[in-house]
TIMIDREN-528063 format. One record per residue: residue in three letters; x, y, z of N, C-alpha, C in turn. Coordinates in steps of 0.001 Angstrom, whole numbers, padded with zeros to 6 digits, always signed. Layout:
BEGIN
AlaXYZXYZXYZ ...
END
This chain:
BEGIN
Unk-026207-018376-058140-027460-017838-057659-027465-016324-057857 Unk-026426-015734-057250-026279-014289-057549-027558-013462-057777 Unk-028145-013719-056965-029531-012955-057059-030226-012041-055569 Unk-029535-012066-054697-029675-012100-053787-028535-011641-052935 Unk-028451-010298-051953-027676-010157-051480-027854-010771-050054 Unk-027041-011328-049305-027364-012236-047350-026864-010717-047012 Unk-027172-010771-045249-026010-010023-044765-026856-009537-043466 Unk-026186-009728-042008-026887-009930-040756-027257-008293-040602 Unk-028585-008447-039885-029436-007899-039456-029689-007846-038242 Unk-029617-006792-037202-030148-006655-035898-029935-008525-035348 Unk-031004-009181-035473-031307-010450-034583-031109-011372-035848 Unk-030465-011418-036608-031014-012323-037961-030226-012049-038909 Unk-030888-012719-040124-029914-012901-041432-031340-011696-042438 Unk-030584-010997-043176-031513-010572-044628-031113-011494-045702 Unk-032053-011291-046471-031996-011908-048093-032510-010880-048767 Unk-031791-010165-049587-032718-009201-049969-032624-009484-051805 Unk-033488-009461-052600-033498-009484-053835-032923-008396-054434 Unk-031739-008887-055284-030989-007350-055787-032020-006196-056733 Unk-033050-007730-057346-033660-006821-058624-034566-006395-058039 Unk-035245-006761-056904-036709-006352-056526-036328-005082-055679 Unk-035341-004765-054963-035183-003871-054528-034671-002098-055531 Unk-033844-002779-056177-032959-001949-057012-034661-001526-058060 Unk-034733-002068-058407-036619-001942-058979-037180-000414-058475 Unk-037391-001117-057099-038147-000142-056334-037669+001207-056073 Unk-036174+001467-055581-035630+002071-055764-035642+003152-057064 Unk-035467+002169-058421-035540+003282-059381-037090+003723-059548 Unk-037724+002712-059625-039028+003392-059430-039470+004838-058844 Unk-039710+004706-057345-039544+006298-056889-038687+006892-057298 Unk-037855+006845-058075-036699+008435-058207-037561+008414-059880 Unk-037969+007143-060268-038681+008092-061824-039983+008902-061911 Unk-040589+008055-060508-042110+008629-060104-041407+010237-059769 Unk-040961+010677-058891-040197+011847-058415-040081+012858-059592 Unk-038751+012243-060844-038746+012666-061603-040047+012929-062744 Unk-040856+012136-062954-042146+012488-063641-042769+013482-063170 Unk-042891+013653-061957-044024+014597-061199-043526+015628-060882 Unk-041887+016185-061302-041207+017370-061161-041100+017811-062559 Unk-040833+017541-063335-040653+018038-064311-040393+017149-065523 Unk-040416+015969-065496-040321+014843-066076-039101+014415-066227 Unk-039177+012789-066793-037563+012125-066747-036914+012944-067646 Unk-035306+012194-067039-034583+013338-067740-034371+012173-068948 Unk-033909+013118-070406-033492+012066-071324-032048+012561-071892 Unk-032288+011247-073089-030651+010492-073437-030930+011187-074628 Unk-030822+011821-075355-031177+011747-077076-029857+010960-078129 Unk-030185+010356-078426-029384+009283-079409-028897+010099-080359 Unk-027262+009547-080457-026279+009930-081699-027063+009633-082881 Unk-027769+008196-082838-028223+007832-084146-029802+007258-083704 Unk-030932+008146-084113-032103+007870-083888-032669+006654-084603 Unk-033440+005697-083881-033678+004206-084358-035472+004509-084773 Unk-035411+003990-085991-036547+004330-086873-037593+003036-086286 Unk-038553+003231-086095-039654+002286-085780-041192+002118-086366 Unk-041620+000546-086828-042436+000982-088052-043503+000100-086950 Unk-044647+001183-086581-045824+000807-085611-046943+000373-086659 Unk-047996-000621-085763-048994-000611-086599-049831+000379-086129 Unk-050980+000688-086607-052167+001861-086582-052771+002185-084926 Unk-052868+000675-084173-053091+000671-082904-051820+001154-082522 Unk-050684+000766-081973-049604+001424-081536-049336+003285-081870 Unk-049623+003595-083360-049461+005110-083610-050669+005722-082763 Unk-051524+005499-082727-052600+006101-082073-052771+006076-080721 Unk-051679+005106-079772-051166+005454-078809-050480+006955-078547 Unk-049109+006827-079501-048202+007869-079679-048905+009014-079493 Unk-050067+009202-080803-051103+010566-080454-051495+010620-079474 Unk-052177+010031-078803-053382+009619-077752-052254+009792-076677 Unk-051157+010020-076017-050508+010180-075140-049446+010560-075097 Unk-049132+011721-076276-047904+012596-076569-047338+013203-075741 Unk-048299+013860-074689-047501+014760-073263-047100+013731-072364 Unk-047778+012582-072593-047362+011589-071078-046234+011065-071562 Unk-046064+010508-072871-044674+009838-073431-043739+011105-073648 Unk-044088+012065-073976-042958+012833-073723-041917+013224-072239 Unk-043327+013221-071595-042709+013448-070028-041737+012009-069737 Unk-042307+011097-070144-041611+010065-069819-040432+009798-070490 Unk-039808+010731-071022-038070+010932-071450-038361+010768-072849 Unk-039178+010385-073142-039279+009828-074963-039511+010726-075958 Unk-038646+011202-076743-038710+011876-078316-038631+011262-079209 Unk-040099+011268-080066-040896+010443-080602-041428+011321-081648 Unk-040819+011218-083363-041184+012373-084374-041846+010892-085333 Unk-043188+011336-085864-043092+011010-086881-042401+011038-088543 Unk-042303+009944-089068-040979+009679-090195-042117+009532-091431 Unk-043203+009569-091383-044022+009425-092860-044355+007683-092540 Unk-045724+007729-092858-046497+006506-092876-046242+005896-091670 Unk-046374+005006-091499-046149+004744-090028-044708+004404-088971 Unk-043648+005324-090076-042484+005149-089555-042337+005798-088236 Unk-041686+005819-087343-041798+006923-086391-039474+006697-086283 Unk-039300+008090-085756-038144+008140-085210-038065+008265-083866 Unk-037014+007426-083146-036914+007704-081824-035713+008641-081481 Unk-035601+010143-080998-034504+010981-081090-034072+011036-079777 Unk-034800+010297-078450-034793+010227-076909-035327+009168-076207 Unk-034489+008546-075444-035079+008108-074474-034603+008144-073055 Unk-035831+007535-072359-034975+008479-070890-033665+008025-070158 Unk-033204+009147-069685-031197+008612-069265-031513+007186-069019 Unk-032252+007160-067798-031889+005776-067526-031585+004722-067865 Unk-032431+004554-069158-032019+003486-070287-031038+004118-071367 Unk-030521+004251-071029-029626+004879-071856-028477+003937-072985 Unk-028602+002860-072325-028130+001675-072634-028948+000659-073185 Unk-030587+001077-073683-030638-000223-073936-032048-000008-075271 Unk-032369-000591-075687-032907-000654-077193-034015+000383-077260 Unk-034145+001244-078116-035299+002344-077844-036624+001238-078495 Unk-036316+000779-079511-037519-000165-079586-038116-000978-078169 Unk-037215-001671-077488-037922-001966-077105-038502-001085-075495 Unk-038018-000266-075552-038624+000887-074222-039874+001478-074840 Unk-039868+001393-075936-040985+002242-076707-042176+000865-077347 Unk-041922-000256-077412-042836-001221-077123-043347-001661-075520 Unk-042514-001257-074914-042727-001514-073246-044070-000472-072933 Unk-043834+001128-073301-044113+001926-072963-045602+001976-073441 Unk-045599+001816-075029-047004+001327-075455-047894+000240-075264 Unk-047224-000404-075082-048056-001467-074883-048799-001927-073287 Unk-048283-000829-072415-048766-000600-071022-049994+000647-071150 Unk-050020+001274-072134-050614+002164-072231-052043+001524-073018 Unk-051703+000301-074222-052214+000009-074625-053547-001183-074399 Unk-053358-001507-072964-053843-002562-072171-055115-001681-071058 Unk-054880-000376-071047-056173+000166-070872-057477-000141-070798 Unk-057866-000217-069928-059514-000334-069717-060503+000468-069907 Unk-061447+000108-069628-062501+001498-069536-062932+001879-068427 Unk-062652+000741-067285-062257+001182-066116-061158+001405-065332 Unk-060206+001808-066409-058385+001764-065576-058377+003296-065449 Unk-058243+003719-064266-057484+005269-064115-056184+005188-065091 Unk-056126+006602-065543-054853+006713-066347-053690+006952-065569 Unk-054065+007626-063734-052607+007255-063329-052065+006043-062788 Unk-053083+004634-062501-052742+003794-062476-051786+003230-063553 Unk-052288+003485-064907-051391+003032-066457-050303+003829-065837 Unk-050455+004815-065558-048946+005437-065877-048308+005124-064253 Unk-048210+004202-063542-047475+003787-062573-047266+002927-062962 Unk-048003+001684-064143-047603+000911-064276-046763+000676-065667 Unk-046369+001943-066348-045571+002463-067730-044592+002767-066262 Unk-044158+003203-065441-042956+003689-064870-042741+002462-063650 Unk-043443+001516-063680-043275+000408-062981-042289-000491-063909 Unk-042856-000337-065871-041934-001036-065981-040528-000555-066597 Unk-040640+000683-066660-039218+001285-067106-038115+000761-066535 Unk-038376+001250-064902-037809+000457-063492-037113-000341-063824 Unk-038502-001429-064066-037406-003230-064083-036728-003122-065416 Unk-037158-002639-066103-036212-002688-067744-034963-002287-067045 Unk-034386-001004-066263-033948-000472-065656-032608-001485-064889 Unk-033233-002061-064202-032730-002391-063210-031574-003554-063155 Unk-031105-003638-062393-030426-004611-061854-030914-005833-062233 Unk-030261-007049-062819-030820-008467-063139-031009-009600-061976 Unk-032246-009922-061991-031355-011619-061192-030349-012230-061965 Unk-029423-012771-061112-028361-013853-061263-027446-012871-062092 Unk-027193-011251-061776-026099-010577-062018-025056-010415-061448 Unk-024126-010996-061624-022693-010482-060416-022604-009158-059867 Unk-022511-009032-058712-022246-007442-058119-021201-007319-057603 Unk-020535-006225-057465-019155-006463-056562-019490-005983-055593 Unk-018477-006282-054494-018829-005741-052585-019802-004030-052818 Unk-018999-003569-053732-019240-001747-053299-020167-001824-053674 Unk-021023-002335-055029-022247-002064-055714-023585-002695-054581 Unk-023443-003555-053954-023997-004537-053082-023795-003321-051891 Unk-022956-002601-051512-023053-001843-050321-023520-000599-050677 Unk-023730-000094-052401-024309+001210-052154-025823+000921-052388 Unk-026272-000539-052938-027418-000369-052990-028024-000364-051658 Unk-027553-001467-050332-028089-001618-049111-028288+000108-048300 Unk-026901+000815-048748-027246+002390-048256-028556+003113-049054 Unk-028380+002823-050219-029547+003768-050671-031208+003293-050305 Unk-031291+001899-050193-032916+001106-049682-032748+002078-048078 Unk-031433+001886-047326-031554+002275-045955-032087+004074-045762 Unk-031723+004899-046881-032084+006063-046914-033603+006330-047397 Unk-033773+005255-048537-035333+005535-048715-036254+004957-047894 Unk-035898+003679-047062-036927+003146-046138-038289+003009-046859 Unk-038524+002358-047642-039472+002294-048204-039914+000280-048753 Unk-039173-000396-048101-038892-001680-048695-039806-002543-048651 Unk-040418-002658-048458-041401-003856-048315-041611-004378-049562 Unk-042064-003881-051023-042548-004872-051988-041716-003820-053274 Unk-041753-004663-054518-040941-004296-055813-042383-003021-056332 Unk-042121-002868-056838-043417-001995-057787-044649-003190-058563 Unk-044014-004270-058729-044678-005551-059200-045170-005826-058342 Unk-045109-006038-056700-045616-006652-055740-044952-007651-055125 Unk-043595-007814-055785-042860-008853-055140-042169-008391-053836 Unk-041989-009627-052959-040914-008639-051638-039761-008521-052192 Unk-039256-007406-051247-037720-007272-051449-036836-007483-050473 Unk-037202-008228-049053-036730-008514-048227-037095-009458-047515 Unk-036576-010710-046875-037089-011672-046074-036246-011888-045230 Unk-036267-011705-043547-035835-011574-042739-035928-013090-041832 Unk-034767-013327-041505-034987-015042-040823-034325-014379-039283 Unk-035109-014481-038296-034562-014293-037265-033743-015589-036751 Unk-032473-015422-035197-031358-015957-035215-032420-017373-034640 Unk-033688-017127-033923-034344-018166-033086-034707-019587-034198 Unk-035204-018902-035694-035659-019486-036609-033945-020417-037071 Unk-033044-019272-037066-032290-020327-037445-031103-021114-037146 Unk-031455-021157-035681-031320-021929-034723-031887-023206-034990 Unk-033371-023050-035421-033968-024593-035488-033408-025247-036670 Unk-032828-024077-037838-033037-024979-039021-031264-026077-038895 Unk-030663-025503-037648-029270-026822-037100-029730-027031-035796 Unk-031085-027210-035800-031592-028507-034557-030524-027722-032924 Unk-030964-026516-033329-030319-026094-031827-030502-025422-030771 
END
């Protein structure tokens, strides 16, 4: 199952979702970081070349300061090649293609009635989960105890950036009934 950390609470048991929390968590520290000075980035030993179609490049234009802030160094390579020379620390580990299809294609789902800082909570909503912690990832004791300290410092838990909870609380009365006692 490994998806899920237990572990008693005041009157009760928690369940807390590793990913929905750990989510949320990175979430505000990228919102934080965007609105200070932007994410910080990784710039790659070896920049990964990416060949967009015409809708996707005209993203790139159409939102050069916002994708930049958002850790991403993004040069055009001639015709519709583009190079990726950054992306933000956080992912630092994981495919610039696809952070840079994530990134556009949230941008690209735009309305004509979508606020643009809604898009862009929901471009750093999904960095997050790209980000984050997996369901059904093994954690060890310490990783499982620094995440419960860091939710306890931000106090902020109630739902993922998606809307999912990140906590469900069974008090001892509830589970009492569920051994008929």
């Amino acid at each position: 199952m490994r998806s899920y950390i237990l572990c008693a609470g005041g009157d009760g048991l928690l369940a807390i979702d590793q990913h929905a929390a750990h989510e949320r968590l990175l979430y505000e520290r990228l919102r934080r970081q965007y609105e200070e000075n932007g994410l910080s980035r990784q710039a790659l030993l070896f920049p990964a070349v990416l060949e967009l179609v015409p809708a996707e490049a005209a993203v790139l234009e159409s939102r050069a300061a916002e994708i930049s802030r958002l850790g991403l160094e993004i040069e055009a390579f001639g015709g519709m090649s583009y190079l990726v020379k950054a992306v933000p620390a956080l992912l630092a580990g994981h495919s610039p293609a696809a952070i840079v299809a994530g990134v556009i294609s949230r941008f690209q789902e735009e309305g004509p009635d979508q606020r643009s800082g809604a898009r862009l909570e929901e471009v750093l909503a999904g960095l997050a989960c790209q980000a984050a912690i997996k369901a059904g990832q093994a954690l060890e004791e310490a990783e499982m105890e620094r995440l419960l300290k860091e939710m306890q410092a931000a106090g902020i838990f109630s739902r993922c950036p998606h809307g999912r909870p990140v906590v469900r609380r069974f008090s001892a009365a509830e589970m009492k009934k569920w051994f008929n006692r």
